[in-house]
Structure formats: C-alpha cells, structure tokens
C-alpha positions as CSV (number, residue, x, y, z in Angstrom):
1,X,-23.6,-43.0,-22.9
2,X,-20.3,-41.4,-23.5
3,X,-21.2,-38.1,-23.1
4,X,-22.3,-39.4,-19.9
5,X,-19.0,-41.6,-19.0
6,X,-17.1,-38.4,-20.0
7,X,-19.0,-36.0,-17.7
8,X,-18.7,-38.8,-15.0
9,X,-14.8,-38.8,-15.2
10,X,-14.6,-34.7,-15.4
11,X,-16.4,-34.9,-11.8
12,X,-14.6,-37.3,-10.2
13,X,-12.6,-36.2,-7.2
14,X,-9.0,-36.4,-7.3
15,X,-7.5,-39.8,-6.5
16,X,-6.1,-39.8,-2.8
17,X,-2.8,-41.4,-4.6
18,X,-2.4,-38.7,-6.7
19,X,1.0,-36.1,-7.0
20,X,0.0,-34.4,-3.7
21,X,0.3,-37.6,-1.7
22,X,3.7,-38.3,-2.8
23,X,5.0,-35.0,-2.2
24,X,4.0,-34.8,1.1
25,X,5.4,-38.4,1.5
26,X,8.6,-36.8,0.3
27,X,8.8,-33.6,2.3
28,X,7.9,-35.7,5.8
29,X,10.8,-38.5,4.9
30,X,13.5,-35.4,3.7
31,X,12.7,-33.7,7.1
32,X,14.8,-35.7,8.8
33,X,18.0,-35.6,7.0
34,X,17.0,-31.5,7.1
35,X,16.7,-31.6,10.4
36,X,20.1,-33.4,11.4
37,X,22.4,-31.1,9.6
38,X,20.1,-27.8,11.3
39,X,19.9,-29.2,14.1
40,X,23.9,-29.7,14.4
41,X,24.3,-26.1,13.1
42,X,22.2,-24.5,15.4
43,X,22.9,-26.0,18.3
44,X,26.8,-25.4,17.9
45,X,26.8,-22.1,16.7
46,X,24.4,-21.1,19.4
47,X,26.5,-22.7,21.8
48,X,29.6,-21.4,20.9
49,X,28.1,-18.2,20.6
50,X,26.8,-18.1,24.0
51,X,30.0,-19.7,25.4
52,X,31.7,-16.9,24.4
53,X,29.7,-13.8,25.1
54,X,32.0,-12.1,27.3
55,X,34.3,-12.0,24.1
56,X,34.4,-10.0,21.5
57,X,33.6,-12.6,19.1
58,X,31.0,-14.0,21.2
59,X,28.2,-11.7,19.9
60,X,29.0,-11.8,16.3
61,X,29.3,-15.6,16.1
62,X,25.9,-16.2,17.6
63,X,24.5,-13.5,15.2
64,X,26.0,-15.2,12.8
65,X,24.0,-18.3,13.9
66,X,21.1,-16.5,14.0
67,X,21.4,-15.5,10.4
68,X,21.9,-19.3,9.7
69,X,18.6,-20.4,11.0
70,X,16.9,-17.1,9.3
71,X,18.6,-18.7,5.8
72,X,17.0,-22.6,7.0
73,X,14.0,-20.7,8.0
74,X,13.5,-19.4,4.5
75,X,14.1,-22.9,2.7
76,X,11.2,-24.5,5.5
77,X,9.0,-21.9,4.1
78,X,9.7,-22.5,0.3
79,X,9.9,-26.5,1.1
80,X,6.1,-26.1,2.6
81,X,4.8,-24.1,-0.7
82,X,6.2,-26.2,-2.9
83,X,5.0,-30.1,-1.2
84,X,2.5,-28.6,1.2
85,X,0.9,-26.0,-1.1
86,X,0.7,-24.0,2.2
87,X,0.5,-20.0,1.2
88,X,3.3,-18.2,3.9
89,X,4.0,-14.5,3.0
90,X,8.1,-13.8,3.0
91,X,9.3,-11.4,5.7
92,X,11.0,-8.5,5.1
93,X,14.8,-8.6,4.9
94,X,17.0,-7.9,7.9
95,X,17.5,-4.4,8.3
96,X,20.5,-3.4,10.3
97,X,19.4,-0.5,12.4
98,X,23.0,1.2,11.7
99,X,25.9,0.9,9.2
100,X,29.0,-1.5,10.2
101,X,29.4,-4.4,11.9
102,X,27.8,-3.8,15.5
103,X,24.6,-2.7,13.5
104,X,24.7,-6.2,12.0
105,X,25.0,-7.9,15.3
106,X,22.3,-5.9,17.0
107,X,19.9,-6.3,14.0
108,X,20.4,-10.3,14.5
109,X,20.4,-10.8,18.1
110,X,16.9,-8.5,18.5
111,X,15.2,-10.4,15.7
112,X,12.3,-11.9,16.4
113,X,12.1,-14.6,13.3
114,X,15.4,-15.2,13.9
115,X,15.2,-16.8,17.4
116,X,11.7,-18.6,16.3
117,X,13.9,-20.1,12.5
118,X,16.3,-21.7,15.2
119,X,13.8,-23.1,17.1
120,X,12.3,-24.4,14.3
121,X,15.9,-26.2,13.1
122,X,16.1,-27.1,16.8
123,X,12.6,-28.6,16.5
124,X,12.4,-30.4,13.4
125,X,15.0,-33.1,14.2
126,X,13.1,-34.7,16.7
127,X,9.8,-34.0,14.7
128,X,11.9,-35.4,11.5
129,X,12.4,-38.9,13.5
130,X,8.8,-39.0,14.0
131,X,7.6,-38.1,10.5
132,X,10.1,-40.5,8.8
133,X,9.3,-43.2,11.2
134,X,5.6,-43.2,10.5
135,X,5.8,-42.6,7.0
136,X,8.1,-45.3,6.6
137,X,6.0,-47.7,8.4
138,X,2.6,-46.5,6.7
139,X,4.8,-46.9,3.3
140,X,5.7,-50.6,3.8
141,X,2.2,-51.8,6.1
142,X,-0.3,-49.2,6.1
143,X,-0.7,-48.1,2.6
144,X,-4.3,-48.3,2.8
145,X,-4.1,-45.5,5.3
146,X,-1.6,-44.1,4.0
147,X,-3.3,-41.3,2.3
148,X,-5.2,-40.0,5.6
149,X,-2.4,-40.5,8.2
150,X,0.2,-38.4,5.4
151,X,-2.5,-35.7,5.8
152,X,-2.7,-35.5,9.3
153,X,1.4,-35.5,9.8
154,X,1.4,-32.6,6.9
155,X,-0.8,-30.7,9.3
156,X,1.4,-30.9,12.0
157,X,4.5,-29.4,9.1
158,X,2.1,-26.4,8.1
159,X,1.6,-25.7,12.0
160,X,5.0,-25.5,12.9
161,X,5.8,-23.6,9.6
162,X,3.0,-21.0,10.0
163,X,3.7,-20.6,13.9
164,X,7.4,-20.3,14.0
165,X,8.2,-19.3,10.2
166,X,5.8,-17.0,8.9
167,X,5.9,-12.8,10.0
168,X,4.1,-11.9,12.8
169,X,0.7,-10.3,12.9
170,X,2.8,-7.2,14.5
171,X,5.5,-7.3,12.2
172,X,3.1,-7.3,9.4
173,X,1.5,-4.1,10.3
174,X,4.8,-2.7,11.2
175,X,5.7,-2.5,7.3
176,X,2.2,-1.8,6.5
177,X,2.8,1.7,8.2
178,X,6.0,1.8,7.4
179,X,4.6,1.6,3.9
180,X,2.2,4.4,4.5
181,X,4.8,6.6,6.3
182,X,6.8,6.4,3.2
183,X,4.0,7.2,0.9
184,X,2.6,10.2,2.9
185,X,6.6,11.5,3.0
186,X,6.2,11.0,-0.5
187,X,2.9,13.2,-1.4
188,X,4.2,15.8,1.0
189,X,7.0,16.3,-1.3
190,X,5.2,16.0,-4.0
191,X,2.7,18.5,-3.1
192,X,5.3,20.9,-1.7
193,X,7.3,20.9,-5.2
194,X,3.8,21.4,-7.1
195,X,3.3,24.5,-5.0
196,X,6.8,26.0,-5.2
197,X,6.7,25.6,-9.2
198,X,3.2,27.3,-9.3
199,X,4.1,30.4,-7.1
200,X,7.3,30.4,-9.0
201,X,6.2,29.9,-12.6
202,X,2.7,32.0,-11.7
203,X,1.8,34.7,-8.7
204,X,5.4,35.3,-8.6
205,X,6.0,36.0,-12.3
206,X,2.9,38.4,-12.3
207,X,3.8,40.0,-9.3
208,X,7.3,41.2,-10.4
209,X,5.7,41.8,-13.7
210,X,3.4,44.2,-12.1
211,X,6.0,45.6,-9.9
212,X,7.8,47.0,-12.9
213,X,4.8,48.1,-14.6
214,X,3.9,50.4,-11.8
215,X,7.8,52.0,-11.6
216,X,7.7,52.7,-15.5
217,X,4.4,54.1,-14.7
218,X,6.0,55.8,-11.7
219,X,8.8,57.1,-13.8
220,X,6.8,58.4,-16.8
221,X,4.0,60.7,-14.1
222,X,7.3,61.6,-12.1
223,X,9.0,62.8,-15.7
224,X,5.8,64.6,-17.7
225,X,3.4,66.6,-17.2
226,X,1.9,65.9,-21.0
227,X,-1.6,64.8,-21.7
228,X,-0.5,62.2,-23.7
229,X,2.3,60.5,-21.2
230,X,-0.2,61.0,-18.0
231,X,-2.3,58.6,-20.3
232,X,0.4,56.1,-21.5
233,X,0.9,56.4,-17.4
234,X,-3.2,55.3,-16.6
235,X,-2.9,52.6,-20.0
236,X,0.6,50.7,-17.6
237,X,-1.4,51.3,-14.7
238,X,-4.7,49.4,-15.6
239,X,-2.5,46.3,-17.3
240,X,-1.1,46.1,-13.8
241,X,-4.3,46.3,-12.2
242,X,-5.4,43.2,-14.6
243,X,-2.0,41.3,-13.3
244,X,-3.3,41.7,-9.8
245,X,-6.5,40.4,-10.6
246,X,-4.9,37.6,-12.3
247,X,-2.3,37.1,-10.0
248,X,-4.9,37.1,-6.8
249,X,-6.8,34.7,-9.5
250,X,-3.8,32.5,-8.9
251,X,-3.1,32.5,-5.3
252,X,-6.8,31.6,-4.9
253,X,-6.5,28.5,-6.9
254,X,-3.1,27.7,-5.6
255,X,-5.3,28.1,-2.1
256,X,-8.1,25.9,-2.9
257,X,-5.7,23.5,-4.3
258,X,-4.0,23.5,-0.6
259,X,-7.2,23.0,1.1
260,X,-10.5,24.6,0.2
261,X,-12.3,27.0,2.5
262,X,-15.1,25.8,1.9
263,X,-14.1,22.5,2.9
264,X,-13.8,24.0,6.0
265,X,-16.1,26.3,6.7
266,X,-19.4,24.0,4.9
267,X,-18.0,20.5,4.6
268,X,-18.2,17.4,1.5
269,X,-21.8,18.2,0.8
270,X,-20.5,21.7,-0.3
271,X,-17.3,21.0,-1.3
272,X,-18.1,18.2,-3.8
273,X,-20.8,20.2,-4.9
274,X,-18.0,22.9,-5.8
275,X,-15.8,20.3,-7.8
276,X,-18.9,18.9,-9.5
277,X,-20.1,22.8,-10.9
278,X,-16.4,22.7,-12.4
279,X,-16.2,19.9,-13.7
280,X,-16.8,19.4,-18.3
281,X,-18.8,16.3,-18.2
282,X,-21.4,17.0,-21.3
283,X,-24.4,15.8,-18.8
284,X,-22.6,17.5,-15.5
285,X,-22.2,14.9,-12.2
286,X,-24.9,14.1,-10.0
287,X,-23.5,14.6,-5.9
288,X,-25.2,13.4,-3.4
289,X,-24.3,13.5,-0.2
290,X,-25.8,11.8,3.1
291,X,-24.0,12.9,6.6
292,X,-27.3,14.2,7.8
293,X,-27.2,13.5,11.7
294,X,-24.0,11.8,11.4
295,X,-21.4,14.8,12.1
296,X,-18.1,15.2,10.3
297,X,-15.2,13.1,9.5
298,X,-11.6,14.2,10.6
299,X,-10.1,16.8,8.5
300,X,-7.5,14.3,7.5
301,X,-10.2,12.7,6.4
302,X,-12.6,15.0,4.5
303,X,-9.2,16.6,2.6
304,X,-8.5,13.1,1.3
305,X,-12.0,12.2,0.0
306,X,-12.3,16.0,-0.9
307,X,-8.7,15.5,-3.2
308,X,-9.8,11.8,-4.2
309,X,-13.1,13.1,-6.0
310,X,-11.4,16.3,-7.3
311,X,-8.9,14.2,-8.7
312,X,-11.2,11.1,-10.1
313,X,-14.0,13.9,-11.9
314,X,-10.7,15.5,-13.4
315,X,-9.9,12.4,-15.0
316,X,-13.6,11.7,-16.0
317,X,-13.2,15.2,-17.5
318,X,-10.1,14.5,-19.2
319,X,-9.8,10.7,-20.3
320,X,-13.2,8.9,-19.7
321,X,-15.2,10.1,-22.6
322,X,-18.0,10.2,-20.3
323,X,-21.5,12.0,-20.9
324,X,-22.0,12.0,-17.3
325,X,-21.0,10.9,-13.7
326,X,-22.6,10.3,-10.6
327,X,-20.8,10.7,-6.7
328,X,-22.4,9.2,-4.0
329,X,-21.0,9.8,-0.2
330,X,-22.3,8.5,2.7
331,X,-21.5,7.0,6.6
332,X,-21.4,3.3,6.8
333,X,-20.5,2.6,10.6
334,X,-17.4,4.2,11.6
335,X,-16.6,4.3,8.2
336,X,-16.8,7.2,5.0
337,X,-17.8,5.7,1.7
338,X,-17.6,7.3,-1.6
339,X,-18.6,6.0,-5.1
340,X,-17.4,8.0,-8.4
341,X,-19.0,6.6,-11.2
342,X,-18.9,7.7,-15.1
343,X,-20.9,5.9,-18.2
344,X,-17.2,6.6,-20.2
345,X,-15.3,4.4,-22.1
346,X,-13.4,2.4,-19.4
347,X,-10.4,0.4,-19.3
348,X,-9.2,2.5,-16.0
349,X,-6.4,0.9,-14.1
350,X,-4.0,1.5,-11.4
351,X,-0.4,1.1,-13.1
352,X,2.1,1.9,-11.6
353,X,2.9,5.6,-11.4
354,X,-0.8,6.5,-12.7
355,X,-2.7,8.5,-11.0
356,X,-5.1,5.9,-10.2
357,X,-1.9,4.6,-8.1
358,X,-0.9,7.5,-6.5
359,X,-4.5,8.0,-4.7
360,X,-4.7,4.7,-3.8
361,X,-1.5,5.2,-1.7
362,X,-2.9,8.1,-0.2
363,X,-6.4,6.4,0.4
364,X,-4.1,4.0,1.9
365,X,-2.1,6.2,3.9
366,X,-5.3,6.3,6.5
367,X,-5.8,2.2,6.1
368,X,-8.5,3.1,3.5
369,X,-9.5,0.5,0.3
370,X,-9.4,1.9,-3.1
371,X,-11.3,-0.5,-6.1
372,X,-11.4,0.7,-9.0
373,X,-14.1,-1.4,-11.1
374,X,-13.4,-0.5,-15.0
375,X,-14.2,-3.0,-17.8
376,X,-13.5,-1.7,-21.5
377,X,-16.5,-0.1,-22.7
378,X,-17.3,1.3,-19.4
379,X,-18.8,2.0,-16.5
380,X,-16.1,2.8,-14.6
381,X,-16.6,2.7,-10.5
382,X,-14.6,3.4,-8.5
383,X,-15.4,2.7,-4.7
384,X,-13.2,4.2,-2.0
385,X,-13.6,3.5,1.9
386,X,-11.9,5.5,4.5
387,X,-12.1,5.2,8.3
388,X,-14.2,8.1,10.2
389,X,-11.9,8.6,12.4
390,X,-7.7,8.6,12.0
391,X,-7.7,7.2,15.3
392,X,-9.8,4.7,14.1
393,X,-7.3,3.0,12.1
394,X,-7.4,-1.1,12.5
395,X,-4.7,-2.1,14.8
C-alpha cells in the first residue's frame, strides 16, 4: 500500500497553485508599474525627438529613444523567461553601419526591433491596466478561477513578447549567412595559406634545388672533357631528374588537394572510391555510392562532400582505431546524403577548433547538417546532409 501511495503521489500532476501560478500573478500585476515609467519614456523622448527633427539634435535624441526602448525591450524578454518560461532567442547587438556619431544615429533610426521595443513600451501601459485589473479582481473574488484566467492573460504577455520582442524570421537568417560568409572567408584563407606554405616549403624548394643541380652539372660538362667528370656530370643530372619527379609528385598532390580531376571529369562514385584506395584502415572502407539516374550535384557541392569524406577517413586513419569503415552516398529529394561510419574506438566530438568543427562550418556554409553520432567505445557516424542545389538553399 505504500509503495502504491508513493507511486500515486510521483504521478500526480502539478498543483494549479503551484510557483508557476504566482509568478505569472507577479509578472501580470508588475506590468503596470513597467509600463507607466516606459510608457512616459517613450512617448517623450519620441516626441521630443520628432519635434525637433529639423535640428541637429532632433535625430540623435530620438535615436537615443530608440536605444531606450531596445534596453526595455531586452528586460520584457528576460521578465517573460524568467515568470513565463517563454524561450525568446536574444538579437544581435546594434551594429552601427559606420564609425562616429551619425553611424550611431542611422544604425537606431533604421532598426527594426527598435521601433517594434517602443511599441511594445507604448503598448504595455494600457495592457498593464488590464492585466492588473483582472488579476487583482481574480486575487480578492475569483480565486477559484484564478489559475485558468492567469493562464489565458499570460498568453496574451508571450504574444506580444514573441511578436514585437523577439528577431525577426529575416533578421534571423540575415546572421545565419552572415555566419556562413564569415566562415567561407575564413576556409578561403585558410586553404590559400596551406597552399602557399606547401609550394613554398615543397615544389618550390625542389625546384631551385634542381635548378642548381643542373648549373653545377652545367659547369662541370662546360669545364672537362674527363671520363670521370662527364660521369660526376650524368650522377647530378639523374638526382635532378629524381627532384623533378618528386617535385611533379608534389604539385600533383598540391593539385588534388585543390580539387581533384577526377572529381571532375568521373564524379563522387569515383572520387570516393579514390580516397577510400588511400586510405590505412586494416579492413579498407566500403563506398557505395547511388546517383544512378539522378545526375550530379553542383560542384560547390560535390567538392564539399568530396573534402568532408577525405577529411573524415583521414581521421578514421589517424585517430579512430578502426578495423574498418563504411561510406554510403546517396539522393534523398533535392538533397545529397552521406554517412561515414567506422567500428573504432569513439568518443569523436566537435570542440571547438577540431576538425570535426571546422567541416561542420563548411557543411554549413551551403545550409547543410553535420551529426556526428560517437559514443565511447564506438561506432562512430557521422551523417552529413547537403542541399543538391546551392540555389536550393532554404530561404
């Protein structure tokens, strides 16, 4: 029977008079005193902004009220998490679009969530009366509906909150590719330096290695006429000869690290095939492939999935522990999906600065998904979706 009682009170629902009630009850009745003082500053410093526009300080003082309603805006938005438990994303700082003052001003008066946190101030005096009124009158003769009426008033709060306060779908997706722009820039770069150190540190270095070579080799035919020096001549010759094979070696690695021709000429199926032929796994990596009938991505596209498995099987090679690995690529819609998958010893994760992190951002460059599934002891999985098309990217 008490095991029963016990399971009986871990069940029961939470009582409608619990913590949640009364903070509600709280945020509705404090709404009004809010409301008063944003209500004054709004309305005056809008007004004497306005009212003096043709000034010079016109413009800065009603930026300056605008910035005051973005600052009332942001305490709305933390007053709703905390008593509301509504979940509103923060907007991005206010960016002044140049340095100085008149940046300042233009930055505020072209704000969108600045106009919409003064309407909200504007707003929530008259909604403040409202709220207080009721609650106050459900408080003192309509406590046994107290509980459903504070709900449906708290509705009203998150739907002004999440309509007036919270970043636009637009504004969203503006830092979302801002956010991409900024990590392409940043693999450009990064890509570019990785290619000037390995023509510096390697085809270069061989190349004015050979170039001496052949002028001592040059020197010593042009100086003797000696068995013995002609052959010292043929011996400098032939190590250049190996530089140039080494050094075209090079340059054909630096090459396919650019972009692989056969990327180009055959596609995934035979690029991925490439990477999996190089890579160490003990039991090699099973690739299959199935585009049959379905055409090719974009060559944004097929280089990032190309660079995303060449980089994933490198770190199976190097870190996993693995005895095998499977890829698996294939057209889902107007969408590319790829699987890398390795029986190693797991606990992959994307830290900052890893690797893991660095293809996720380009994965997410192209409004791709990156997952990386990797519990210690393995498997690790690793799922990546990228859109067919770059044009295709969701709006």
């Amino acid at each position: 029977m008490k095991e029963e009682a016990g399971h009986g009170a871990e069940s029961a629902p939470p009582s409608l008079y619990g913590p949640r009630l009364w903070l509600e009850v709280q945020h509705l009745l404090l709404n009004l005193p809010i409301g008063i003082a944003g209500f004054v500053l709004t309305v005056v410093s809008l007004s004497v902004g306005l009212g003096l526009a043709v000034t010079v300080v016109g413009l800065p003082l009603l930026a300056l009220g605008l910035a005051a309603g973005r600052r009332a805006g942001a305490l709305g938005r933390r007053r709703a998490r905390h008593a509301l438990g509504s979940d509103i994303a923060e907007p991005e700082p206010l960016t002044p679009v140049r340095p100085g003052v008149a940046g300042w001003v233009i930055a505020g008066l072209t704000d969108g969530l600045s106009w919409r946190s003064a309407l909200y101030t504007v707003l929530l005096l008259p909604w403040g009366v409202l709220g207080f009124a009721f609650t106050l009158v459900l408080l003192v003769v309509g406590w046994p509906v107290l509980p459903w009426a504070v709900r449906g008033l708290a509705a009203v709060d998150r739907m002004l909150v999440g309509t007036l306060l919270c970043p636009t779908a637009l504004s969203e997706r503006v830092r979302e590719l801002e956010d991409d722009r900024g990590a392409v820039v940043d693999t450009a770069a990064a890509d570019l330096r990785r290619i000037e150190r390995d023509l510096h540190d390697g085809a270069q270095a061989r190349l004015v290695a050979l170039a001496m070579d052949l002028g001592l080799a040059k020197e010593k035919l042009a100086e003797t006429d000696d068995p013995e020096g002609v052959a010292a001549a043929a011996r400098m010759v032939g190590a250049a000869h190996g530089e140039v094979k080494l050094a075209l070696q090079e340059l054909r690695d630096l090459a396919r690290g650019i972009h692989p021709a056969v990327l180009t000429d055959r596609g995934l199926d035979a690029a991925l095939s490439a990477v999996a032929a190089r890579c160490t796994v003990p039991g090699g990596v099973k690739v299959q492939v199935d585009l049959k009938g379905a055409g090719r991505p974009d060559p944004a596209v097929e280089g990032i999935a190309y660079f995303t498995v060449s980089e994933l099987l490198t770190n199976v090679s190097k870190h996993a522990g693995a005895r095998a690995a499977t890829v698996d690529v294939w057209r889902a819609e107007d969408r590319l999906m790829l699987i890398v998958q390795d029986n190693g010893r797991g606990g992959a994760a994307r830290h900052p600065g890893s690797g893991l992190a660095g293809l996720a951002e380009r994965v997410g460059a192209v409004d791709g998904v990156f997952l990386v599934e990797s519990p210690v002891g393995g498997p690790t999985t690793v799922t990546v979706e990228l859109p067919w098309h770059t044009r295709a990217v969701r709006a």
